[in-house]
C-alpha positions as CSV (number, residue, x, y, z in Angstrom):
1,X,-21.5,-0.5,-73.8
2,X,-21.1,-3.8,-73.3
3,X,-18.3,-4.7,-75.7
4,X,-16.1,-2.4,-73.7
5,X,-16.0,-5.7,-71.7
6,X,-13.7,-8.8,-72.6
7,X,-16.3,-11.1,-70.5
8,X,-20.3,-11.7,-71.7
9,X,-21.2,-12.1,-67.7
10,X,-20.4,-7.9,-67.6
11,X,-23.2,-5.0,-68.7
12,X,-24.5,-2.2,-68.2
13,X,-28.4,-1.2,-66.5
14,X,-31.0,1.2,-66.8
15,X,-29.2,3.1,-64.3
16,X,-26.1,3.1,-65.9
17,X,-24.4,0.8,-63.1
18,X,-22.3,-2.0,-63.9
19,X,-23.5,-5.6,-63.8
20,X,-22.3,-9.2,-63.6
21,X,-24.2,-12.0,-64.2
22,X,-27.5,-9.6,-63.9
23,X,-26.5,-8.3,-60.6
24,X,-25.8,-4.7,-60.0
25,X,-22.6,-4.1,-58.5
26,X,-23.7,-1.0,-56.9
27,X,-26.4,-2.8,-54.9
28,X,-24.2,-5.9,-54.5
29,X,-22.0,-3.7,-52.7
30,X,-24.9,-1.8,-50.7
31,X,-25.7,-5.3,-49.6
32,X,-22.6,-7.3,-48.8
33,X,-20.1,-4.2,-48.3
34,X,-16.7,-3.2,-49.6
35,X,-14.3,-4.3,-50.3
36,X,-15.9,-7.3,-52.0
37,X,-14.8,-9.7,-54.4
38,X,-17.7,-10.9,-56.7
39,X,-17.3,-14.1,-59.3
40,X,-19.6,-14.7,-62.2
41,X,-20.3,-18.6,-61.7
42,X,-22.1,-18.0,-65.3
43,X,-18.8,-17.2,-67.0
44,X,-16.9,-19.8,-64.9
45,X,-18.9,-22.8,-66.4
46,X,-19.4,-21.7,-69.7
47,X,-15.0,-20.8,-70.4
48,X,-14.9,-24.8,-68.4
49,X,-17.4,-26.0,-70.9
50,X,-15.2,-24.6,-74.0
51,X,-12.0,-26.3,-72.5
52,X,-14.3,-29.5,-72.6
53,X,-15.5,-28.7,-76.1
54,X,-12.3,-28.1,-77.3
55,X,-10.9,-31.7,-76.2
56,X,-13.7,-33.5,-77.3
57,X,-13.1,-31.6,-81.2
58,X,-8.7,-31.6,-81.3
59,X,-8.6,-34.5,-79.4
60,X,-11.6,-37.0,-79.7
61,X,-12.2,-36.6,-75.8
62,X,-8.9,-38.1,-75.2
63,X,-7.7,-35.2,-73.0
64,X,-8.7,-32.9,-69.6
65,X,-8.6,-29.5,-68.4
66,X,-7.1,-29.7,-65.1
67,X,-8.4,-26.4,-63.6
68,X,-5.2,-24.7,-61.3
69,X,-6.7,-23.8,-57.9
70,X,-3.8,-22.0,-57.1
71,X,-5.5,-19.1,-59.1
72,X,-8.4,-19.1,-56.7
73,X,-9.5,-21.8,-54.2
74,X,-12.4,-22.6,-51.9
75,X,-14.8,-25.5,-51.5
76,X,-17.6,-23.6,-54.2
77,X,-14.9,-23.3,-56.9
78,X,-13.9,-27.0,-56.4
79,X,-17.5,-28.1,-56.6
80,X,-18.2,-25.9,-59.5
81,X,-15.1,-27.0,-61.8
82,X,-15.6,-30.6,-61.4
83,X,-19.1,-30.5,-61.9
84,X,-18.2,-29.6,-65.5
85,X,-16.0,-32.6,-65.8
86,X,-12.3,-31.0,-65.2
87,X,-9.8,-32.4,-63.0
88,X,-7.9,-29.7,-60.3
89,X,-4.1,-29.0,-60.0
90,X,-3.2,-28.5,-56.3
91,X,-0.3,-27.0,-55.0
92,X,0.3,-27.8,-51.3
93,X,-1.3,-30.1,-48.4
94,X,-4.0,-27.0,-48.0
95,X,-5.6,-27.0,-51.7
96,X,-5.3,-30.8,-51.2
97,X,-7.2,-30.6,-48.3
98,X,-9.7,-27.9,-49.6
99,X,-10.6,-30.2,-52.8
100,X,-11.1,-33.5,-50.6
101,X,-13.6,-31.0,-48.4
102,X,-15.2,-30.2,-51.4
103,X,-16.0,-33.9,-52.3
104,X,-13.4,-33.8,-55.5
105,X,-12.6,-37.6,-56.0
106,X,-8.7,-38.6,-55.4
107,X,-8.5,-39.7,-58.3
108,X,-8.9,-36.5,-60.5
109,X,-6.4,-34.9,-58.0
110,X,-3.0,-33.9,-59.2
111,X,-0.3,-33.0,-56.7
112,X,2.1,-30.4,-57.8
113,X,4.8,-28.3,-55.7
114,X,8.6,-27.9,-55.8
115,X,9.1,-28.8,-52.2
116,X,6.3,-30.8,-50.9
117,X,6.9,-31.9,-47.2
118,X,6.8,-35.3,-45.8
119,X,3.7,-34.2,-44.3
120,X,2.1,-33.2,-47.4
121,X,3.8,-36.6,-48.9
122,X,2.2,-39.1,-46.6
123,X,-1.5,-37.2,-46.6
124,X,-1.3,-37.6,-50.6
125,X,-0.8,-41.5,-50.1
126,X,-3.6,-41.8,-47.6
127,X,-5.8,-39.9,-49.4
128,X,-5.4,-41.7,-52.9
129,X,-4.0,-39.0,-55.2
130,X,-3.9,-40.0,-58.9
131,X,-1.0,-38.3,-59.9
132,X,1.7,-36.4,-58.1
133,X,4.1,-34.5,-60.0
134,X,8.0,-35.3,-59.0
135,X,10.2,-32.2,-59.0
136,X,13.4,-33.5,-58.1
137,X,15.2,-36.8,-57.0
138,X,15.0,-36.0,-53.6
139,X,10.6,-35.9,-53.9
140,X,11.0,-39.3,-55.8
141,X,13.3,-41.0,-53.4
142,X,11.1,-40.0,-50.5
143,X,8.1,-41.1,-52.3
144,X,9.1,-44.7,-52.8
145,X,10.4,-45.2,-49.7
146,X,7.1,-44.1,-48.4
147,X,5.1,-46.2,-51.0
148,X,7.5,-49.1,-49.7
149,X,6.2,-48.4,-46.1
150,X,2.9,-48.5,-47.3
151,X,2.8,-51.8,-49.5
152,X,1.3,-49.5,-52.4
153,X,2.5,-48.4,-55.7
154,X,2.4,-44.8,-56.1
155,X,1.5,-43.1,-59.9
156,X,3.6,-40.2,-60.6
157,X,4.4,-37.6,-63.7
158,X,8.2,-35.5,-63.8
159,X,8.1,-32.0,-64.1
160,X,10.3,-31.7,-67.1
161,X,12.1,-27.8,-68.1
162,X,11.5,-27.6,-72.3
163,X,14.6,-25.0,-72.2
164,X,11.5,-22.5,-73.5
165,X,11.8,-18.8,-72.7
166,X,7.9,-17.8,-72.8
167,X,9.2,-13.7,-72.7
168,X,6.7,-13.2,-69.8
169,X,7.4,-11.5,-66.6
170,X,10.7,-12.9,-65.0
171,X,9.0,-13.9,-61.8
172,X,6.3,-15.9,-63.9
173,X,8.6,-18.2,-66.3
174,X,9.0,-21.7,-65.1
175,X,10.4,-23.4,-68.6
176,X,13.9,-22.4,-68.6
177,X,17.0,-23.9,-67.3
178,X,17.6,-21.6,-64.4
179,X,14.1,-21.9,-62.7
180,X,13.3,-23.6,-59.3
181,X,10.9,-26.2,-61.0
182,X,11.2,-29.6,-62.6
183,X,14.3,-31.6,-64.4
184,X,16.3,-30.0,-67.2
185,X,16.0,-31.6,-70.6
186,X,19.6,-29.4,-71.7
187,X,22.0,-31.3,-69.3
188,X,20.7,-34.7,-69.7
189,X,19.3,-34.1,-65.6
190,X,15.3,-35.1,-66.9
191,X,16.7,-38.7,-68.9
192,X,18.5,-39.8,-65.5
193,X,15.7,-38.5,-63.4
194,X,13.2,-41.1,-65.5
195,X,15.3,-43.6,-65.4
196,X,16.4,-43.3,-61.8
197,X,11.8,-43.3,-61.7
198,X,11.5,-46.2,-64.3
199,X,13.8,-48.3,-61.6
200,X,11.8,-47.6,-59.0
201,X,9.4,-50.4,-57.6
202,X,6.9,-49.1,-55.9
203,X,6.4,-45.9,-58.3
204,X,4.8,-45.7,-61.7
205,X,5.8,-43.3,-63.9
206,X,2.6,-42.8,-65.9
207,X,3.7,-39.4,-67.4
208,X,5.5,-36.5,-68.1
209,X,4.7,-32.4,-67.4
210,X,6.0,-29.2,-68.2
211,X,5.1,-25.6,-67.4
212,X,6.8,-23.0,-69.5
213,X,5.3,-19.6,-67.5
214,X,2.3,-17.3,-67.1
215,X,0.3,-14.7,-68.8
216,X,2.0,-16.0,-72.2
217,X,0.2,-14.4,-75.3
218,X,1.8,-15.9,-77.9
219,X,0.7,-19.3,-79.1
220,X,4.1,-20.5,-80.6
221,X,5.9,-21.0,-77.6
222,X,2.9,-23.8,-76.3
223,X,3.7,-25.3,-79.6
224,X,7.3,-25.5,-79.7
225,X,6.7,-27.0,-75.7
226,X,4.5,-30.0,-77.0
227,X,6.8,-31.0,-79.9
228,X,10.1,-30.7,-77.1
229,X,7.5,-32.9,-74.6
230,X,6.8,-35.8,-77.2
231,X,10.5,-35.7,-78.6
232,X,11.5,-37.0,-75.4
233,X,8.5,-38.9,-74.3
234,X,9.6,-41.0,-77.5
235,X,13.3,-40.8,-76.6
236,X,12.3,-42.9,-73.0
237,X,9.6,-45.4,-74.7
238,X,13.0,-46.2,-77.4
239,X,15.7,-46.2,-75.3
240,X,14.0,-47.2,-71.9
241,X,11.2,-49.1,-73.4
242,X,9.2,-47.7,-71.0
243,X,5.6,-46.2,-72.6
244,X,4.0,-43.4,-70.9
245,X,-0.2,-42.9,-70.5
246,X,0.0,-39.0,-70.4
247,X,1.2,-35.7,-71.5
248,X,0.3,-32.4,-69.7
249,X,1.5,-29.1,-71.2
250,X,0.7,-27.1,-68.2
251,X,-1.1,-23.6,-68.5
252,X,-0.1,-20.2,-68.9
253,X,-2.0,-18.6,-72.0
254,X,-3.3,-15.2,-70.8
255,X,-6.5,-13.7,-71.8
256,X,-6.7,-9.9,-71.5
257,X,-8.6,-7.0,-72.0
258,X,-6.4,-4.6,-73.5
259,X,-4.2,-7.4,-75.7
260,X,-4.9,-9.1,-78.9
261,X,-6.4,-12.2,-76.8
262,X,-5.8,-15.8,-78.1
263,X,-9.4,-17.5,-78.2
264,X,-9.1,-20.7,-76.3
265,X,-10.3,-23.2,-79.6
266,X,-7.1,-21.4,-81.6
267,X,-4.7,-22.4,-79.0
268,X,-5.9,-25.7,-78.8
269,X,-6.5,-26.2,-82.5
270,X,-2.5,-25.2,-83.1
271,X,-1.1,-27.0,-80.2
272,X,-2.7,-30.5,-81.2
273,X,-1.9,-30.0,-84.7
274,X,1.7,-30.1,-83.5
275,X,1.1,-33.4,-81.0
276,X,-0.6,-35.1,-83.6
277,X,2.2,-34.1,-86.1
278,X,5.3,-35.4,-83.3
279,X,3.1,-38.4,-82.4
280,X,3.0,-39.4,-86.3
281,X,6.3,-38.9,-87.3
282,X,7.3,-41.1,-84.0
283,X,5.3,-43.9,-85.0
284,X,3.4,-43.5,-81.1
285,X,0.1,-43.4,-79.9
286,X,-1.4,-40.0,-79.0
287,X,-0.6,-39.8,-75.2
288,X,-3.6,-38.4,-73.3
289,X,-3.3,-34.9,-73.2
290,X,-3.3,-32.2,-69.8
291,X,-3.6,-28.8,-69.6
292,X,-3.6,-26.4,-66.5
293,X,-5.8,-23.3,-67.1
294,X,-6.6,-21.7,-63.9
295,X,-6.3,-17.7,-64.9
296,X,-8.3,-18.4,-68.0
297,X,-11.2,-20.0,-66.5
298,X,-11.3,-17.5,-63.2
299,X,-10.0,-14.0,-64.3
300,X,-12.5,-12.5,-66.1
301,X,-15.4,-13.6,-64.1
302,X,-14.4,-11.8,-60.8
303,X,-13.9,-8.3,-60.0
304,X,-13.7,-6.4,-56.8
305,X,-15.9,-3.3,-55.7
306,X,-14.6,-0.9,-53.0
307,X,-15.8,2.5,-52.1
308,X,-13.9,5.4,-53.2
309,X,-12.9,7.8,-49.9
310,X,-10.4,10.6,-50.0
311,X,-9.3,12.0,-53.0
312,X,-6.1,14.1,-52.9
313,X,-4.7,15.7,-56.0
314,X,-1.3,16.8,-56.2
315,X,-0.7,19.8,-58.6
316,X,0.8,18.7,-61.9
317,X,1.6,15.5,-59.8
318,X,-1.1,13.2,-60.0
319,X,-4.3,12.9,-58.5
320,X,-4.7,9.7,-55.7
321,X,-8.4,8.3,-55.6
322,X,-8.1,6.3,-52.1
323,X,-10.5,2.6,-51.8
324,X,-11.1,1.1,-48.5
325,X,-8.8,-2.1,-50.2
326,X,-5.5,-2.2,-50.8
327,X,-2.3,-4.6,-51.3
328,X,-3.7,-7.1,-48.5
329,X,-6.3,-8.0,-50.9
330,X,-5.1,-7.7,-54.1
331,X,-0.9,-7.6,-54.0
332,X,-0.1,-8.2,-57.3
333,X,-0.1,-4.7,-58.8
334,X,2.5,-3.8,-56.2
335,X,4.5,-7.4,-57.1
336,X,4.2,-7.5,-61.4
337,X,2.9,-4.1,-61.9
338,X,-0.2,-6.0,-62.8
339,X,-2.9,-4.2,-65.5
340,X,-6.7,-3.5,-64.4
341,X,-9.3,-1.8,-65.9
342,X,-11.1,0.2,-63.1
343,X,-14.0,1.9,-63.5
344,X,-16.8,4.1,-61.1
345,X,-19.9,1.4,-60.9
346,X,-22.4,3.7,-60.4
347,X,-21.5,5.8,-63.3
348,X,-20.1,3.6,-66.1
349,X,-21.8,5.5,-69.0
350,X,-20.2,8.8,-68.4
351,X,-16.8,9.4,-69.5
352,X,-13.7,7.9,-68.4
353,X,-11.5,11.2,-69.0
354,X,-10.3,11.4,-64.8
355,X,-6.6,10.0,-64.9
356,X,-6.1,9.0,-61.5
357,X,-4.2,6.7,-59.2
358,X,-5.9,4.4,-57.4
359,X,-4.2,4.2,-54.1
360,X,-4.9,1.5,-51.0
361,X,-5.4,1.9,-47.5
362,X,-2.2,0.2,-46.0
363,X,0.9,2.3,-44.5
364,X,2.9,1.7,-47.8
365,X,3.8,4.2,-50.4
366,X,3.6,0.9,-52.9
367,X,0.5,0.5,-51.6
368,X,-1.3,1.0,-54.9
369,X,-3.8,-0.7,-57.3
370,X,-3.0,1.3,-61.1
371,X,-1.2,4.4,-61.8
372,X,-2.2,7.5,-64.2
373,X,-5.2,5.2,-65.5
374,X,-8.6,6.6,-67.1
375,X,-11.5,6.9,-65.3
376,X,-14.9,8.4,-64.8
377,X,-15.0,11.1,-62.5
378,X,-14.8,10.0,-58.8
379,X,-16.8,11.5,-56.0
380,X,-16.1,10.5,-52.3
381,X,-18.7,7.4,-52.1
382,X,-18.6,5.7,-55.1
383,X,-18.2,2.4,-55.8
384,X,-14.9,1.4,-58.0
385,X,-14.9,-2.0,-60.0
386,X,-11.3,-3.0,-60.3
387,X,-12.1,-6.0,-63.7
388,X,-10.1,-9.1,-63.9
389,X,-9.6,-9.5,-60.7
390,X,-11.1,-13.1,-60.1
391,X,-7.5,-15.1,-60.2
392,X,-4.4,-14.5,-57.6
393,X,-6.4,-12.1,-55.7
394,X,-8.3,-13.2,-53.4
395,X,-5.5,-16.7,-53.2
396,X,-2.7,-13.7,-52.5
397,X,-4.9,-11.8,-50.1
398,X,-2.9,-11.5,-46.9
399,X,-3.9,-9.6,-43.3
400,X,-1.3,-6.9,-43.7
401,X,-1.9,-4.4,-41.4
402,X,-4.6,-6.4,-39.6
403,X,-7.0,-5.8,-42.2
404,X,-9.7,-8.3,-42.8
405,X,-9.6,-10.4,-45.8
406,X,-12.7,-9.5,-47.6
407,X,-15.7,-12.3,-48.5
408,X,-16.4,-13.9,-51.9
409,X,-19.7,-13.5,-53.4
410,X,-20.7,-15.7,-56.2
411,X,-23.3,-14.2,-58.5
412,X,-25.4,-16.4,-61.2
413,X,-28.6,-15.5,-63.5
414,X,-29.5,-12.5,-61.5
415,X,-28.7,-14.0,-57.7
416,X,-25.9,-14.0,-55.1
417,X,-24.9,-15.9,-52.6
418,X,-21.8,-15.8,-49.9
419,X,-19.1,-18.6,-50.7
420,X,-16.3,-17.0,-48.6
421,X,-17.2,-15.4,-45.6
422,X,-15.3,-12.0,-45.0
423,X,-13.0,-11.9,-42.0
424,X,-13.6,-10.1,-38.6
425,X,-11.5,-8.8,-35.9
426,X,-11.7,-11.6,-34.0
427,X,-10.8,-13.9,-36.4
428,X,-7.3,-11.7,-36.7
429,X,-6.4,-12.4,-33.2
430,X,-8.1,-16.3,-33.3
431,X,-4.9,-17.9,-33.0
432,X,-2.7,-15.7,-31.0
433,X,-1.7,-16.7,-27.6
């Protein structure tokens, strides 16, 4: 049974219940409740330490992971991603403030965001961030004159647009031209961005970034990126004369169940063929090299357990299996249309010949987690696994309805412990006045 599972840290026990990380999900929900979101902390370190691995063989160590805590953040995952030597991606003046609680260093910080506010601005300065990444002249004006005010010198990347249609979901591409993010490279915008930053005194351009979209299976498009990226990093260190420290080529490369799944080491191996390639033919020195996996190194180690309640079939309709969850804890089949293996817990070695649709508990007709998908047969009581769940769920989880945002339970070698304490009422009404 267990290669039914694209993750190691998922089997099957004696008592035919699904397990992660050597914890029955059936008696992780008896003991915690549903709905719960559990994370394999085994499978979190060991897809980090393969990101490591991998720079150490393409690039002789001269590289990082920088782990996207957009895709799930709390002060455990912080802890857990840095222990294993990989620098974190934030997003906004909360993640910041989340990694910093955690202990992350400053330094290993990089500050992302298309409209950071002065308030997020001046807390990065105070609190040492190494590298905030500019997305437009407006962000880079502000940030000198706030250096300036400061008597520092402030290290910055660009967020640079390839022109690279990844062919993912339209909500999830970043690298084209028409895209809320970063400088175009088409229009000549990106050169008289950097050279609007190289003029700047109290900012250092150390760098350049680009992010070309999500859930991208195809490894071509992450090549054709990197040899765009270093045709212009060369084109500023010849016509500026200004030499960069860095390259990051974002994330995006989606691991999935049900696809043909790109191993991590054949990405990598492919994509620094191609910067090793560009950086020869230029006559430059291999740039240390970024990347941003956050889905990657989250997904597949978390799923979410709920208990199945009413189930109403419609005759040669379809038959809704109702969970006490729903789109305030995991939106995103309702927003992409989002694919999820689901499967009954306590019954995983019987056959999965029930179609069914598994509906939420909000006052929406949307309200659903997958449509006309394969199942075992549900009884009111059992425990559904929705797999894959462990990135954008529990970081999109809203309190729709007033419903409580369930806890996190992180499970390792057999044990579990409570990293994200579930919601109560009380805390729903904690700030109304």
């Amino acid at each position: 049974m267990k290669n039914m599972f694209v993750s190691d840290c998922y089997n099957v026990n004696e008592k035919g219940h699904l397990t992660i990380s050597g914890c029955d999900t059936v008696e992780l929900a008896e003991k915690y409740g549903t709905a719960l979101y559990v994370m394999s902390e085994d499978e979190i370190r060991s897809v980090c330490r393969r990101y490591k691995s991998s720079f150490e063989r393409h690039y002789n160590g001269n590289g990082t992971a920088l782990y996207a805590s957009k895709a799930f953040c709390c002060k455990e995952i912080c802890r857990i991603v840095t222990e294993e030597g990989l620098d974190l991606d934030v997003v906004s003046g909360g993640e910041l403030y989340t990694a910093l609680a955690a202990g992350v260093d400053a330094k290993h910080i990089h500050f992302h965001g298309n409209n950071k506010t002065m308030q997020e601005l001046c807390y990065a300065l105070e609190s040492g961030v190494g590298d905030i990444v500019v997305d437009n002249l407006n962000e880079l004006h502000r940030i000198e004159k706030l250096s300036a005010e400061k008597g520092v010198v402030t290290s910055i990347s660009m967020r640079i647009k390839p022109g690279i249609d990844a062919h993912t979901h339209e909500f999830i591409r970043t690298g084209q031209i028409d895209s809320k993010f970063g400088f175009a490279l088409e229009n000549g915008e990106a050169f008289e961005a950097v050279k609007e930053a190289v003029a700047c005194e109290n900012v250092e351009l150390i760098g350049l970034h680009c992010h070309i979209g999500s859930q991208i299976f195809d490894k071509a498009p992450f090549v054709l990126a990197a040899q765009v990226m270093l045709k212009f990093y060369n084109k500023i260190h010849t016509e500026l004369g200004k030499t960069l420290t860095h390259l990051n080529l974002g994330g995006g490369l989606k691991y999935k169940e049900a696809d043909a799944a790109v191993p991590y080491e054949d990405y990598m191996s492919d994509v620094s063929e191609a910067v090793h390639a560009a950086c020869k033919e230029y006559g430059i020195q291999v740039p240390y090299i970024y990347i941003e996996p956050g889905r990657s190194i989250v997904c597949e180690a978390g799923l979410t357990l709920y208990t199945v309640g009413d189930i109403k079939t419609i005759p040669n309709v379809r038959t809704y299996v109702a969970i006490d969850g729903g789109m305030y804890e995991n939106p995103r089949y309702a927003l992409y249309q989002s694919d999820y293996t689901c499967l009954i817990a306590n019954k995983v070695n019987e056959p999965a010949d029930f179609t069914a649709t598994i509906a939420g508990k909000c006052c929406e007709s949307g309200d659903l987690i997958q449509e006309n998908t394969l199942i075992q047969k549900p009884e009111v009581g059992d425990i559904l696994a929705v797999l894959s769940t462990g990135a954008y769920n529990y970081s999109m989880a809203s309190n729709y309805n007033r419903n409580t945002r369930p806890p996190v339970v992180m499970v390792r070698g057999g044990e579990s412990r409570v990293i994200i304490k579930g919601e109560t009422y009380e805390d729903l009404v904690r700030n109304d006045v």
